[in-house]
C-alpha positions as a printed NumPy array, in Angstrom:
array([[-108.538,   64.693,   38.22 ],
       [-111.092,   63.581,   35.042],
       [-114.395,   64.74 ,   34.845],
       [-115.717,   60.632,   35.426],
       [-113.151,   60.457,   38.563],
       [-114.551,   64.177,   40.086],
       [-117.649,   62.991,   39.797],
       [-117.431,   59.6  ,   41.197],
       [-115.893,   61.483,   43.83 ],
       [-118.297,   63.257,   44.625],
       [-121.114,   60.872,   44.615],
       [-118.939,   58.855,   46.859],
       [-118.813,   61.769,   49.114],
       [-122.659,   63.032,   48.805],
       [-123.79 ,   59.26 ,   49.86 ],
       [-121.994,   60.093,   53.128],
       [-124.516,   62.745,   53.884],
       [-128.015,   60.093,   53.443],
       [-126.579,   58.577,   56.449],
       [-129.173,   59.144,   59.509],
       [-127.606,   61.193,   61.631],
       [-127.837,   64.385,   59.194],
       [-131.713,   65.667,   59.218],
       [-134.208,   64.466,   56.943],
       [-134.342,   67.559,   54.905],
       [-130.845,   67.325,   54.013],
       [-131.098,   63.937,   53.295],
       [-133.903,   64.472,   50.813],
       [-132.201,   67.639,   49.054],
       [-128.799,   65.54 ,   48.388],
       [-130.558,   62.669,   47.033],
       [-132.578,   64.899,   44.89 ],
       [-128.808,   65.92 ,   43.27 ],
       [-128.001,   62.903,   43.075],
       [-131.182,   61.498,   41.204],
       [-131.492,   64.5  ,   38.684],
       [-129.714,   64.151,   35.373],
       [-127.831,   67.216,   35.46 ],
       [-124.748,   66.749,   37.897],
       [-123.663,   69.861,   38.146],
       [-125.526,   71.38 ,   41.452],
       [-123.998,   67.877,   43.384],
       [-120.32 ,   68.842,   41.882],
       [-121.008,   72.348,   43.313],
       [-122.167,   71.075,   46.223],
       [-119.237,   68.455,   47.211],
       [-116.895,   69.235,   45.28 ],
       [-114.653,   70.655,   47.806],
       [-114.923,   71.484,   51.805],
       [-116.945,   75.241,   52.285],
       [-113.126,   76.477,   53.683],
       [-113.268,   78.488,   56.99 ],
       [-110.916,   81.094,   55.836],
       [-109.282,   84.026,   57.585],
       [-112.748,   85.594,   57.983],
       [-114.715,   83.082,   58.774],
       [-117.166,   81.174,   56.373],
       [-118.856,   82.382,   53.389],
       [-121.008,   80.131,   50.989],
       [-124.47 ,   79.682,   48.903],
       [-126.846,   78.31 ,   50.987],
       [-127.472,   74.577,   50.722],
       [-126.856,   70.867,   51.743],
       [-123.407,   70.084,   51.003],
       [-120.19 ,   70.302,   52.365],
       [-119.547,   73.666,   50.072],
       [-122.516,   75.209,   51.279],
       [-124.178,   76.844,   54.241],
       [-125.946,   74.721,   56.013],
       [-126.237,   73.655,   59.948],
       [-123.896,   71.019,   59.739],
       [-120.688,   73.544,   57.912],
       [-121.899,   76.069,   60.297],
       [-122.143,   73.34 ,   63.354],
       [-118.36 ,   72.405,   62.327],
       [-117.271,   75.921,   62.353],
       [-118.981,   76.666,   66.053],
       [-117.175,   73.257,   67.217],
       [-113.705,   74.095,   65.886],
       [-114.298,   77.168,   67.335],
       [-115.539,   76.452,   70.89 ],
       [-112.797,   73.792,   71.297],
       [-110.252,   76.148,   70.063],
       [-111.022,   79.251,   72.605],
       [-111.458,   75.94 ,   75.459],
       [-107.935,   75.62 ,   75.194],
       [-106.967,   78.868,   74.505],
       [-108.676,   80.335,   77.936],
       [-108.122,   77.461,   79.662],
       [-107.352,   78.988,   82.933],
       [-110.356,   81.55 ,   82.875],
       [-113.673,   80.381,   85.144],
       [-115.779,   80.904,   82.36 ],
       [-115.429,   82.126,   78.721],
       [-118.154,   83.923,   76.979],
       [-118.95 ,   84.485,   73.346],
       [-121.509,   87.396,   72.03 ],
       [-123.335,   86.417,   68.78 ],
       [-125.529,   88.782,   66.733],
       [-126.974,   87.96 ,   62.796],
       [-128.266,   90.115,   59.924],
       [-131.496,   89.468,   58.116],
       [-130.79 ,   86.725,   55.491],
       [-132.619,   83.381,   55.357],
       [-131.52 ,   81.298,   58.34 ],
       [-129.434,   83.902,   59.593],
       [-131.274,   83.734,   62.765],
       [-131.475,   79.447,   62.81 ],
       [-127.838,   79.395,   62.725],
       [-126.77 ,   82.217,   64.698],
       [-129.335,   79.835,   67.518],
       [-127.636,   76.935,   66.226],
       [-124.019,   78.771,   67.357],
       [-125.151,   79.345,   70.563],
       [-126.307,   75.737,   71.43 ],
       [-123.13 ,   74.406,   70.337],
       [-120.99 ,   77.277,   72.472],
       [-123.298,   76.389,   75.394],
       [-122.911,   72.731,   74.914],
       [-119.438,   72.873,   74.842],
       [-119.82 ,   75.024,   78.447],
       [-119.277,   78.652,   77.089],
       [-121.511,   81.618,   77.95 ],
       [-123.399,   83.043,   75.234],
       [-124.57 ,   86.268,   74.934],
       [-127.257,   86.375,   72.125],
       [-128.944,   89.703,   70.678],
       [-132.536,   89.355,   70.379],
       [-132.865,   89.811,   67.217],
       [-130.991,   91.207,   64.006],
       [-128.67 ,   93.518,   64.559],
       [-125.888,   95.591,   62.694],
       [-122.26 ,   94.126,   62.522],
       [-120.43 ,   96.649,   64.285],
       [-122.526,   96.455,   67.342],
       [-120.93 ,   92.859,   67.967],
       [-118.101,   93.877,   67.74 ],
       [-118.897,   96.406,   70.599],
       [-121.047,   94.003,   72.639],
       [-117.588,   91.847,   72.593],
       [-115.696,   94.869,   73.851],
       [-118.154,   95.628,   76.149],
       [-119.344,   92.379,   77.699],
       [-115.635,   91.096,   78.169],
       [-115.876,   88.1  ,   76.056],
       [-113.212,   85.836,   74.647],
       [-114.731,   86.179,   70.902],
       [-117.81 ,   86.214,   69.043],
       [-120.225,   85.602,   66.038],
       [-121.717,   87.792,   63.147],
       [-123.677,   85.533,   60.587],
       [-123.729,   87.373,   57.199],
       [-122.828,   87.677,   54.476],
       [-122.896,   91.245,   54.227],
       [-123.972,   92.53 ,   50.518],
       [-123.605,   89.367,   48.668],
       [-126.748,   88.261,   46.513],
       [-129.734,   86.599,   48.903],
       [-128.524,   83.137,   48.046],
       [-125.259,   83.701,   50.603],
       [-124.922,   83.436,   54.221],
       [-121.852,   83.898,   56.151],
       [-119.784,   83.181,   59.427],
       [-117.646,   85.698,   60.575],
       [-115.34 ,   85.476,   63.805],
       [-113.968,   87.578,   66.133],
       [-111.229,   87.865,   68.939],
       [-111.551,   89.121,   72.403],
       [-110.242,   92.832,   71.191],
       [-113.656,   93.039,   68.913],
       [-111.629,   92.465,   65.831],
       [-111.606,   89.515,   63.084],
       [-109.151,   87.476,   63.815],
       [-105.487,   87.233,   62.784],
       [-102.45 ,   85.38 ,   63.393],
       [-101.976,   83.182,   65.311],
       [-105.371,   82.791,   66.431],
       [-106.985,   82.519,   63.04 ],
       [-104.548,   79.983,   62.024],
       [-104.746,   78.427,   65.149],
       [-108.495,   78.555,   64.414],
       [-108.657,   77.12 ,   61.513],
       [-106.349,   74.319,   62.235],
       [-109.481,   73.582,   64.833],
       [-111.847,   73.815,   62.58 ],
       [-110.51 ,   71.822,   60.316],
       [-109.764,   68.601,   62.964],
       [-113.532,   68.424,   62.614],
       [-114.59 ,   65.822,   60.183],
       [-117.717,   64.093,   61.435],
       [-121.171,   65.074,   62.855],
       [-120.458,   63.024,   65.93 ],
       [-117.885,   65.771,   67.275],
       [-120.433,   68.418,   67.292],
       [-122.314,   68.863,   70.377],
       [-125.263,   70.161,   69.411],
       [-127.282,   69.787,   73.025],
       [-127.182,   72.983,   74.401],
       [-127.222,   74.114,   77.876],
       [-129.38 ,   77.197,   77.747],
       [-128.816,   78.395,   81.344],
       [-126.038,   79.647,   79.596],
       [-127.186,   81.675,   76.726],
       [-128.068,   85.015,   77.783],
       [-130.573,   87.268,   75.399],
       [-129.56 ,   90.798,   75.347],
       [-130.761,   94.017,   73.147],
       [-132.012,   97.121,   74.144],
       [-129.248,   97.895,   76.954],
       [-126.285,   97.33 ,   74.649],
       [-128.156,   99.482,   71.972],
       [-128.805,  102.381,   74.518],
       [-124.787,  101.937,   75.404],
       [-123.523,  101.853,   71.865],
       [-125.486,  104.686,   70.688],
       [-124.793,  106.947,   73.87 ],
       [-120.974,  106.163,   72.797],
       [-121.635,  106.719,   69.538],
       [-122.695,  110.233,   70.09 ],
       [-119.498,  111.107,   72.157],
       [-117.518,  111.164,   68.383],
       [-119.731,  114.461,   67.348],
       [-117.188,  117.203,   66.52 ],
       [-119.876,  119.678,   65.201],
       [-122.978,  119.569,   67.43 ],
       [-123.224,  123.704,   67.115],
       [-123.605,  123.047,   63.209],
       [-126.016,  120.225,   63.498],
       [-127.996,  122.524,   65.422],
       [-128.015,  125.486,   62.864],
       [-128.665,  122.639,   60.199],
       [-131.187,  120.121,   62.066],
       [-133.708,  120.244,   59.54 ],
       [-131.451,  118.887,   56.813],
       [-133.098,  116.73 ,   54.414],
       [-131.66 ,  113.063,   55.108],
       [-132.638,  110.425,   52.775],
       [-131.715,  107.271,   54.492],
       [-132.194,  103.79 ,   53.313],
       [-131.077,  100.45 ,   55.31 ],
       [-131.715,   98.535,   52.01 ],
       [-134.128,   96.099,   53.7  ],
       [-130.976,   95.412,   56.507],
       [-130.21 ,   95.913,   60.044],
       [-129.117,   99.684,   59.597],
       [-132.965,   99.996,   60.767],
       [-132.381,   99.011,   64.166],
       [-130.191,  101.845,   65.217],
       [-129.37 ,  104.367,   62.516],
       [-132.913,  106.348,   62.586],
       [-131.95 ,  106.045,   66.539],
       [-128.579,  107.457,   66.09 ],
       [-129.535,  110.294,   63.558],
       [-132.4  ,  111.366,   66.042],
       [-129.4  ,  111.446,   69.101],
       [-127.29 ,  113.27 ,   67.198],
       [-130.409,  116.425,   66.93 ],
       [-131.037,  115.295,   63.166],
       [-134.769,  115.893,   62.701],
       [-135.599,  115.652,   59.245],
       [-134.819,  112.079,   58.076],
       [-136.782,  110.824,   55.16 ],
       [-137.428,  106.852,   54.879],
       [-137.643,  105.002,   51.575],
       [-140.293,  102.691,   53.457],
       [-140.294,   99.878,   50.776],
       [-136.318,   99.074,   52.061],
       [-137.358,   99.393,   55.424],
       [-139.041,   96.35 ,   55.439],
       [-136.393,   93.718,   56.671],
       [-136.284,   91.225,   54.01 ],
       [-133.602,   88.136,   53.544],
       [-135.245,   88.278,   49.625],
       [-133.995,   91.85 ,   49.596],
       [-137.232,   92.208,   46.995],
       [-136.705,   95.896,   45.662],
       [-133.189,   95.379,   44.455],
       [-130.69 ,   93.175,   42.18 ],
       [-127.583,   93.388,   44.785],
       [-128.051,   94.998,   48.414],
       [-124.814,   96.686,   47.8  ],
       [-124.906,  100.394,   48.367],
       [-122.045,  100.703,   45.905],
       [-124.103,   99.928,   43.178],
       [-126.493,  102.354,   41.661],
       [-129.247,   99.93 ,   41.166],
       [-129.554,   99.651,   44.704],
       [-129.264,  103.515,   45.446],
       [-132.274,  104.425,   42.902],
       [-135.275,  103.949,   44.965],
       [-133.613,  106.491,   47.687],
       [-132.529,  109.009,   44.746],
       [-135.808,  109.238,   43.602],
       [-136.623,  109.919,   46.876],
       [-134.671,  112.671,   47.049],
       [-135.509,  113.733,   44.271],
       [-139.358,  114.187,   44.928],
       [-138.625,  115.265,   48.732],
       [-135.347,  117.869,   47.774],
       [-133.291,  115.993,   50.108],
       [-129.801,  117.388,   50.42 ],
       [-127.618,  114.377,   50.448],
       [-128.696,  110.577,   50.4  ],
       [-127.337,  107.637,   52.499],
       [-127.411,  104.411,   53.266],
       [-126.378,  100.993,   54.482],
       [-125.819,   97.303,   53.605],
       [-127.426,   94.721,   54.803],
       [-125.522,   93.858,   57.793],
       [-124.648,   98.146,   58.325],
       [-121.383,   98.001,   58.148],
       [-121.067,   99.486,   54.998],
       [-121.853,  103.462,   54.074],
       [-123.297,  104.584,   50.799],
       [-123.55 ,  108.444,   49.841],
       [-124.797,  110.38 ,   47.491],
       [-124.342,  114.069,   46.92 ],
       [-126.116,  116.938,   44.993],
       [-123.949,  118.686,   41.96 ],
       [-124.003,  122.125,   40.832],
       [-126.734,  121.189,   38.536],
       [-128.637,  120.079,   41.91 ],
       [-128.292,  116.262,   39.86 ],
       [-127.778,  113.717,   42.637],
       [-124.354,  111.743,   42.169],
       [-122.785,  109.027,   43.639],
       [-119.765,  109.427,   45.916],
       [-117.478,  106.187,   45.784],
       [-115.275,  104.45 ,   48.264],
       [-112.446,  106.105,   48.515],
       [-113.997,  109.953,   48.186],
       [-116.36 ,  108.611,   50.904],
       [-112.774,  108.011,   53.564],
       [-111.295,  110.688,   51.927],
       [-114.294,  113.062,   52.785],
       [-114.59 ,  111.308,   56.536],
       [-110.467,  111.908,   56.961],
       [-110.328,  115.543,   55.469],
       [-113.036,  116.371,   58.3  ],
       [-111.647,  114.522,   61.604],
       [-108.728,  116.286,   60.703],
       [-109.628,  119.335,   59.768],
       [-111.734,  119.523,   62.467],
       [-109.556,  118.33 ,   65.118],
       [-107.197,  120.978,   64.415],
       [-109.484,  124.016,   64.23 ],
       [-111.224,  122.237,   67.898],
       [-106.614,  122.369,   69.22 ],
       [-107.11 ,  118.645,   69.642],
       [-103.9  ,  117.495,   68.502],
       [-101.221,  116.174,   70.763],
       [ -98.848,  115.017,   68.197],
       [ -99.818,  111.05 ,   68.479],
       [-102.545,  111.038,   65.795],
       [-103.084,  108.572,   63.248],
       [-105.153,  107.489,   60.384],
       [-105.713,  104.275,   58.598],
       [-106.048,  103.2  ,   55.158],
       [-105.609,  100.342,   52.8  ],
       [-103.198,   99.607,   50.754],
       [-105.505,   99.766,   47.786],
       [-107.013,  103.178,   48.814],
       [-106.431,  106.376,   47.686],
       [-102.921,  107.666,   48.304],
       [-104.668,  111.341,   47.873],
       [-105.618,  110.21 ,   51.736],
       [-101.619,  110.359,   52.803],
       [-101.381,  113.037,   51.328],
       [-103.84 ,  115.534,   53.426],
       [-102.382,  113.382,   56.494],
       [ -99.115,  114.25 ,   55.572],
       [-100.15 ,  118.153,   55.119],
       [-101.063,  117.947,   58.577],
       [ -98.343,  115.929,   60.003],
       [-100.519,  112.816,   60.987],
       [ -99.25 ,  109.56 ,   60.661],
       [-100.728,  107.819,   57.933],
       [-100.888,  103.678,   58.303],
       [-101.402,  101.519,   55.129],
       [-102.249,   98.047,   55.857],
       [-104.101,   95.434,   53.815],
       [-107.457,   95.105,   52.651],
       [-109.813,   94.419,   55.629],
       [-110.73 ,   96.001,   58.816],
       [-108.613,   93.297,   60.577],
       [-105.907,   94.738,   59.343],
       [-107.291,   98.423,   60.437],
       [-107.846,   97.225,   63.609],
       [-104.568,   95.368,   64.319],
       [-103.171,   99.088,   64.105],
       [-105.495,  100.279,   66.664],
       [-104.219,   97.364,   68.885],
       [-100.384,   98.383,   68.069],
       [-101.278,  102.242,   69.149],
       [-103.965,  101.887,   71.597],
       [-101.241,  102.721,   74.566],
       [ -99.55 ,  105.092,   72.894],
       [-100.773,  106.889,   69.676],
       [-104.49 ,  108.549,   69.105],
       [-106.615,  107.076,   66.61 ],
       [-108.47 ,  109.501,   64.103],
       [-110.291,  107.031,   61.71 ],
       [-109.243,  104.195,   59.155],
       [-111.443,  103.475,   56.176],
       [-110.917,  101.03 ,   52.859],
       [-112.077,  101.826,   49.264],
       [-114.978,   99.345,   49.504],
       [-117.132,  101.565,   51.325],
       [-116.611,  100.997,   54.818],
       [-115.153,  103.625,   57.76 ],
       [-114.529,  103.601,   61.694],
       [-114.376,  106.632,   63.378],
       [-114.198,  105.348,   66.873],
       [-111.696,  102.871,   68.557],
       [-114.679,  101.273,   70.677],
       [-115.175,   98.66 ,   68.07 ],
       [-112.917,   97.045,   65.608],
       [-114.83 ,   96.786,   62.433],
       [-116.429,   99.275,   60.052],
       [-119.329,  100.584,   61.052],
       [-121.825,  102.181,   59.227],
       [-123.768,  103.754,   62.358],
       [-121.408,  105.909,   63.497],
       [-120.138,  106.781,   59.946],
       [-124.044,  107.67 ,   58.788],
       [-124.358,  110.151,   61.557],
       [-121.002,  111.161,   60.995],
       [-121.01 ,  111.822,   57.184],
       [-124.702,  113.61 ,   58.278],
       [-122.578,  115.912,   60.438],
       [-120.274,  116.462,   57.982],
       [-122.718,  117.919,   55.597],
       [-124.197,  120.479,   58.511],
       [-120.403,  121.371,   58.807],
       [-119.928,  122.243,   55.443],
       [-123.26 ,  123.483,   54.915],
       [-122.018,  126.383,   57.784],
       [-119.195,  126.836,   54.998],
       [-121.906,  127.891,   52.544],
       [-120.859,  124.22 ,   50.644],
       [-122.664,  121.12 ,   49.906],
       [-120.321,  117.895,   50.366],
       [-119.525,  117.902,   46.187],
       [-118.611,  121.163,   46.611],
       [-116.338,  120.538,   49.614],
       [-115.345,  117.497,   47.552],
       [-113.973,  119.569,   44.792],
       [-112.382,  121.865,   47.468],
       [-110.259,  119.019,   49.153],
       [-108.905,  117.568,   45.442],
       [-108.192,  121.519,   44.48 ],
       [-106.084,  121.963,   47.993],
       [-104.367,  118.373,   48.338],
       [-104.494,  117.226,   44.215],
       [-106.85 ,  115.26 ,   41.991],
       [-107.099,  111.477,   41.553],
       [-109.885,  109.031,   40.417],
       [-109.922,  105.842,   41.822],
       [-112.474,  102.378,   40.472],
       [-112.598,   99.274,   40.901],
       [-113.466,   96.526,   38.754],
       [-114.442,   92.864,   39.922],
       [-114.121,   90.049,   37.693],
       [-116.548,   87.198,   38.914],
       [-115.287,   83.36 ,   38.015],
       [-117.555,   80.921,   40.074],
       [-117.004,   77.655,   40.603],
       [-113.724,   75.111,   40.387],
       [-112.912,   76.189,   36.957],
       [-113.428,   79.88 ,   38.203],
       [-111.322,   79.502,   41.071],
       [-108.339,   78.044,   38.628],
       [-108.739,   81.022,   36.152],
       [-108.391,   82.939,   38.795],
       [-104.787,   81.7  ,   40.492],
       [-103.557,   81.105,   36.855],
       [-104.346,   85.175,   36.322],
       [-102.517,   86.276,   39.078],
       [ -99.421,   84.055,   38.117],
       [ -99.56 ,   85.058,   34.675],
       [ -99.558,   89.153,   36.322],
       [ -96.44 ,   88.123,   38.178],
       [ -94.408,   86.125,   35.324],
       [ -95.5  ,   88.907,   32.91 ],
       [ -96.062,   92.306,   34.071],
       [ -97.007,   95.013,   32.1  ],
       [ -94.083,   97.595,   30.929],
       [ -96.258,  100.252,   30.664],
       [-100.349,  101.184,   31.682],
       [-102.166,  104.298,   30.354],
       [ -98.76 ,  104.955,   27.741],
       [ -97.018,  105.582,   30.845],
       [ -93.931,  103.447,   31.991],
       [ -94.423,  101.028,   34.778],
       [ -91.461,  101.834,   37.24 ],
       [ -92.687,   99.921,   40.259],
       [ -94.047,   96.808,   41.579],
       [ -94.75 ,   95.702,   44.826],
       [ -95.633,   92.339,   45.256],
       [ -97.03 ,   91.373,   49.304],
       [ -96.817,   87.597,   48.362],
       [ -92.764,   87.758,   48.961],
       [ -93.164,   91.381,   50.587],
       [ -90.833,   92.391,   47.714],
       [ -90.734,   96.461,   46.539],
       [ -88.973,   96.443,   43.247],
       [ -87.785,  100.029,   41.833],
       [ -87.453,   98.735,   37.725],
       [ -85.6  ,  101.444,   37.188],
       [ -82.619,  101.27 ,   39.555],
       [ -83.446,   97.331,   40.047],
       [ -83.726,   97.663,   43.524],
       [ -85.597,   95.299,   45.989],
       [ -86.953,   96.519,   49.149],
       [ -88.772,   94.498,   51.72 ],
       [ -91.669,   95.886,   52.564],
       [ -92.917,   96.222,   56.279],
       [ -95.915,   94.151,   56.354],
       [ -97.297,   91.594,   59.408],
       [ -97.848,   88.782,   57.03 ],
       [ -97.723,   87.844,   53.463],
       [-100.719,   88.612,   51.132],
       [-101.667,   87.63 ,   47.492],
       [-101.828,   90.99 ,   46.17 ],
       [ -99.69 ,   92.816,   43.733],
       [ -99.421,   96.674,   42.571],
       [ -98.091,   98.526,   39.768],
       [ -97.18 ,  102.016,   39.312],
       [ -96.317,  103.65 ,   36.822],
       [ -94.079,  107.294,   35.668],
       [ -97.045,  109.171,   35.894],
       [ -98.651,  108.441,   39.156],
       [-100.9  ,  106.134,   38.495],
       [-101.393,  102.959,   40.808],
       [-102.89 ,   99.452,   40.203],
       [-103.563,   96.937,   42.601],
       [-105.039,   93.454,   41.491],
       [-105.585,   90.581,   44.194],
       [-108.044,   87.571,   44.672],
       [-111.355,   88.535,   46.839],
       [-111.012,   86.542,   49.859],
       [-114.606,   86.035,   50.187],
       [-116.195,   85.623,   46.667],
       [-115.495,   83.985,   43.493],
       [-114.005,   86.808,   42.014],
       [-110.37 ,   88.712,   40.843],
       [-110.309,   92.429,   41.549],
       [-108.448,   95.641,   40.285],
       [-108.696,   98.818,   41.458],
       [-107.185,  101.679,   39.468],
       [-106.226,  105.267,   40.645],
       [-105.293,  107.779,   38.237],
       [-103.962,  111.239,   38.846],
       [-104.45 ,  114.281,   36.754],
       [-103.696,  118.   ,   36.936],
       [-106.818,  120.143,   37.993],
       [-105.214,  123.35 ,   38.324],
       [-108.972,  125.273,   38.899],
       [-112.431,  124.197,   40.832],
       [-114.044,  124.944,   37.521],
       [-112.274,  121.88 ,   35.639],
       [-113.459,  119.396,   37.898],
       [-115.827,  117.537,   35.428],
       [-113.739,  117.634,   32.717],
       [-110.794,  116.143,   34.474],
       [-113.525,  113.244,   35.758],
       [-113.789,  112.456,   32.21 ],
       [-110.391,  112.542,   31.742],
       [-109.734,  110.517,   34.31 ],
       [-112.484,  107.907,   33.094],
       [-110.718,  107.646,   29.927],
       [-107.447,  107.139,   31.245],
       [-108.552,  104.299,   33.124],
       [-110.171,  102.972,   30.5  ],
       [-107.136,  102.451,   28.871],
       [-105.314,  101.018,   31.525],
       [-107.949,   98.519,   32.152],
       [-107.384,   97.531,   27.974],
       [-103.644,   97.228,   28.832],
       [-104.461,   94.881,   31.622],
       [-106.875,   93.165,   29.296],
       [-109.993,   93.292,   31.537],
       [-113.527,   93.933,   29.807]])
């Protein structure tokens, strides 16, 4: 399509939304796109439909019908609630829990969800006020509802808000019902098919009892409470990062006999502007430094923290040189693994059924302590939908130890079916009194685990393309990867591929295909090469962006090299990033 025919397009389709029946405010922010000279925020706007994906919905915040607004959001409820209507058609009632983070108009539309779900005669059971993601998930567990309702957008920048939908097992949904879901969604192309009259005998506010629950349950996963007691007075930097972690973690810690947590009370202040950082993302350093200095002036032993919707762990560790570093991703599930299992096996726990979780862009040092210990070790795609559709495959059969993904996020408990950064907080805080009775610090234990089970350095690199033209770079990339694959990465042969768009496992040596075991078909594709080294590179599924994540292994035959073979390591990947030709 020309620019002139896109944009008459889209004016054509923008007009549509000065009709009456969409709220003065909207009207009066579309016209002012179409009035102003510069046509770009309108072709961002209306360009395209905000697509309810997989996950849910994920957008700037805006009028338009590729933004966040009540009407996308109104659509998405709708689909929904006529969706589950026929799905639970022979149930008296169906119910729905819905919870929200602290964003702008998190709270409007998770209000907004649960007038339409009443409207449409579905019990609602609506948290008072913010609270994190994982605890949905629970609340759906633990209320008996059909699905549910987290709006977030997690740790995207302020201007995002998100939709995010769950199943009656607690767990995003996958096929057939997010297919299914979507296909609802989708059959909704006016205003007039959204009932936005609600019927509020039937929404139900609930807090404080399904915290009390949660957290009691929460508790039950401490392996180490002897330690915690010898270590109590710990000093916890903890930082919610202006989010909901604020609701429950200082609660949890306290539970757990923690009694020395230190606030960073500038990110306690719940905040949709999230005003003393770039990015609430507790990968980033940026958004650790307020907390490191912190514990830097208080002495603190290890630092945490959570995203915005506390899901999402962050962790940082003291060095030998007591200089506070940041642990990423996949050290973070490595760390959370090593323990459960160690742990479980010093405590006689194990029965033989045990199993752990990872994605298929984590770590493979993971698989490798599982394997030491003769655990089962699950990979499964990126997202803890995937994780969770594991649990549901075991649940009658097969113990679940803990699943965890590179970006950050764990679940230690089979109670909910997302990663949750409440349990995994008081968790990692346990950890650190369990090493501490070791006469370690968590880097030092870090550096123990890569010296019995081998070193590798994993990191991840995402290339943001907003926008149509963004989105097109982005699919002609990943063909481009597949038509032309590199021979070699880091000066070391590339002997495999995997590809989880055809489910093809190609040995380039022997020229052997394999199909590999997967539920569904993903666009991802991985590379490894005659050293060990593995690269993954796929399209986010919820941001404008194309990601690689690199994982490099080295020989560290002694504790005392561990630095140097970081910067090794760093410089290997370096390289292989050059060969792939990202800057």
């Amino acid at each position: 399509m020309s620019n002139e025919a896109l944009l008459s397009s889209v004016i054509e389709k923008a007009r549509k939304w000065l009709d009456p029946k969409y709220d003065a405010q909207t009207r009066a922010e579309v016209q002012a796109m179409l009035d102003a000279d510069d046509k770009t925020p309108l072709i961002e706007a209306f360009y395209k439909d905000l697509e309810f994906g997989t996950g849910g919905l994920r957008g700037i915040m805006g009028a338009g019908s590729n933004r966040m607004n009540i009407y996308t959001v109104g659509a998405a409820t709708q689909g929904l609630a006529n969706y589950l209507k026929d799905a639970f058609a022979d149930l008296p009632q169906i119910s729905v829990c819905i919870g929200h983070d602290v964003r702008h108009n998190s709270r409007k539309f998770a209000e907004l969800a649960a007038d339409i779900f009443s409207a449409n005669g579905i019990k609602v059971y609506l948290f008072d006020s913010c609270r994190p993601t994982p605890e949905i998930s629970y609340g759906i567990r633990h209320l008996g509802c059909q699905s549910g309702v987290v709006v977030t957008a997690s740790h995207n920048p302020k201007e995002y808000n998100g939709y995010k939908a769950y199943w009656s097992d607690g767990a995003q949904m996958i096929a057939p019902h997010d297919v299914k879901t979507i296909e609802y969604v989708n059959a909704i192309t006016s205003v007039d098919q959204i009932k936005f009259t609600p019927d509020k005998k039937l929404i139900e506010i609930i807090g404080a009892d399904i915290d009390n629950d949660f957290l009691n349950d929460i508790h039950k996963l401490s392996l180490s409470p002897d330690a915690i007691a010898r270590h109590h007075d710990m000093k916890i930097v903890y930082t919610p990062i202006h989010g909901t972690g604020s609701m429950l973690i200082y609660d949890s810690l306290a539970r757990w006999g923690f009694t020395n947590v230190i606030h960073v009370p500038e990110q306690d202040v719940q905040s949709g502007d999230f005003p003393t950082v770039d990015s609430p993302n507790p990968e980033n350093a940026s958004a650790m430094a307020m907390a490191i200095a912190k514990a830097r002036e208080t002495g603190a032993e290890i630092v945490v923290a959570s995203d915005p919707d506390a899901d999402r762990i962050g962790l940082v560790v003291r060095d030998k040189k007591g200089e506070y570093q940041l642990v990423n991703g996949n050290q973070i599930v490595m760390i959370f693994l090593y323990y459960l299992i160690t742990r479980n096996v010093e405590l006689g726990r194990l029965n033989g059924t045990e199993y752990c979780v990872k994605t298929i862009v984590t770590t493979e040092t993971i698989k490798r302590i599982a394997d030491a210990n003769n655990i089962k070790c699950y990979d499964c795609y990126t997202g803890f939908k995937w994780i969770a559709d594991v649990i549901r495959n075991n649940e009658q059969s097969a113990r679940y130890l803990g699943g965890g993904e590179e970006s950050y996020g764990f679940l230690a408990e089979d109670f909910v079916r997302d990663k949750d950064a409440v349990s995994a907080i008081s968790l990692m805080c346990e950890i650190a009194a369990w090493a501490a009775d070791r006469g370690l610090n968590l880097y030092e234990m870090l550096i123990d685990i890569y010296t019995q089970y081998g070193f590798s350095r994993e990191r991840g690199v995402s290339v943001v393309r907003p926008g149509k033209t963004g989105a097109e770079e982005i699919v002609a990339m990943m063909k481009a990867f597949r038509s032309n694959p590199p021979a070699s990465l880091g000066g070391s042969d590339v002997v495999a591929v995997k590809d989880y768009l055809d489910l093809n496992f190609t040995n380039l040596k022997t020229g052997r295909i394999e199909k590999l075991d997967f539920p569904a078909t993903s666009n991802v594709l991985q590379f490894f090469t005659e050293k060990g080294d593995k690269v993954s590179i796929r399209p986010s599924g919820t941001e404008p962006k194309i990601k690689f994540y690199i994982e490099v292994r080295e020989d560290m035959p002694d504790a005392s090299m561990y630095e140097q073979i970081v910067a090794d390591a760093e410089k290997h990947i370096d390289v292989i990033l050059a060969d792939l030709g990202v800057k």
